[in-house]
C-alpha positions in Angstrom: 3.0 5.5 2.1 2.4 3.5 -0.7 5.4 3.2 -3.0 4.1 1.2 -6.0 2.2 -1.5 -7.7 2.5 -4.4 -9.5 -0.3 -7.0 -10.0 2.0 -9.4 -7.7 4.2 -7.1 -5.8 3.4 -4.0 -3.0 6.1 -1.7 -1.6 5.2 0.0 1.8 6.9 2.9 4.2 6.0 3.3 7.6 8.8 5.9 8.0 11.3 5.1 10.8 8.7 1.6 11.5 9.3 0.4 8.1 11.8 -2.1 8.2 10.2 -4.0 11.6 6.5 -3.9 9.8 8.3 -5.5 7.0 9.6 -7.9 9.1 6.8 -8.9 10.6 4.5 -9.0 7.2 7.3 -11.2 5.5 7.1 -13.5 8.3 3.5 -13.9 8.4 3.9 -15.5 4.6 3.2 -11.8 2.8 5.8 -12.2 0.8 4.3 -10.0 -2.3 5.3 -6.8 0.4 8.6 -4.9 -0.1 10.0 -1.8 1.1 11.5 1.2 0.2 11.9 2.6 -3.5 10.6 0.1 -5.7 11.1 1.5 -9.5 8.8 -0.2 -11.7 5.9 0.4 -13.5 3.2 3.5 -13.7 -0.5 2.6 -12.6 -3.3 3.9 -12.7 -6.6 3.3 -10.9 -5.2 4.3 -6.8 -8.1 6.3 -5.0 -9.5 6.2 -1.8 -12.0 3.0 -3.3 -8.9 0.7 -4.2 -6.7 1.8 -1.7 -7.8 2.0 2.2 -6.5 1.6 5.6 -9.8 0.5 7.2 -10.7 2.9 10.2 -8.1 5.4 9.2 -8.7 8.9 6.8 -6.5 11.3 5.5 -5.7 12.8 1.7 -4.5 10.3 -0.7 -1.8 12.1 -3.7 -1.4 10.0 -6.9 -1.5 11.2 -10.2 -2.3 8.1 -12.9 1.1 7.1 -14.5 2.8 7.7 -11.2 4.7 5.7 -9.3 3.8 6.5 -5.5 0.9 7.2 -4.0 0.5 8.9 -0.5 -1.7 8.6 1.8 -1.8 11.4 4.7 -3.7 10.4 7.4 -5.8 13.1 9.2 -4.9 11.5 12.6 -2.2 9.2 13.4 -3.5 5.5 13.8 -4.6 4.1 17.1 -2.6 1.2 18.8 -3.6 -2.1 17.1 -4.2 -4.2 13.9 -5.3 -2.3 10.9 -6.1 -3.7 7.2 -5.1 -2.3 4.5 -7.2 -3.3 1.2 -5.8 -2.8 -2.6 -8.7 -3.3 -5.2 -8.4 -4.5 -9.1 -9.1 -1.6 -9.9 -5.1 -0.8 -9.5 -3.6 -1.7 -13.2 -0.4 -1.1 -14.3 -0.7 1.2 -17.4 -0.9 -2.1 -19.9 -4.4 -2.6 -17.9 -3.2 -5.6 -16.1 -5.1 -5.7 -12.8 -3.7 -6.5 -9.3 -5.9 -8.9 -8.0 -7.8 -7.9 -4.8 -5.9 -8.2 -1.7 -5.2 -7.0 1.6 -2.8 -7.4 4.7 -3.1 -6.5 8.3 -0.2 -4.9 10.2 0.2 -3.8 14.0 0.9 -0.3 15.7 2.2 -1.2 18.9 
């Protein structure tokens, strides 16, 4: 799930995974990833273009203004690496775009 954007900072859950994918991002140098509730601003712009999890489908929720976006995936993912890729076409709702970007994280 996809808690929120800013044009520096991304907020992931993994449910009961999160805090060890967390880990692992911060110590990889993605430091821009936090976890949990982040309260912050609305955006707009999250759709399945600017936000993917390559190799992985499912039913992304977000309304523009919101907060959270989910993304239900269809099946879960396999073992392995997967990327997920945020476009600039994310802006918080003063049109300030978060700069394309991506990060990989492992299902064991």
């Amino acid at each position: 799930m996809l808690h929120d954007l800013m044009p520096d900072v991304v907020t992931i859950s993994f449910g009961s995974r999160t805090a060890d994918i967390w880990q692992r991002l911060r110590q990889r140098g993605w430091t821009f990833v936090g976890k949990g509730e982040w309260k912050n601003e609305p955006v707009l712009g999250v759709s399945h273009n600017s936000f993917k999890i390559a190799g992985a489908g499912g039913t992304l929720h977000f309304a523009t203004g919101d907060r959270k976006a989910t993304l239900t995936l269809r099946h879960p993912l396999r073992r392995g690496t997967h990327r997920v890729t945020l476009t600039g076409v994310i802006a918080d709702m003063t049109l300030n775009r978060l700069a394309r970007t991506g990060f990989t994280f492992r299902v064991p």
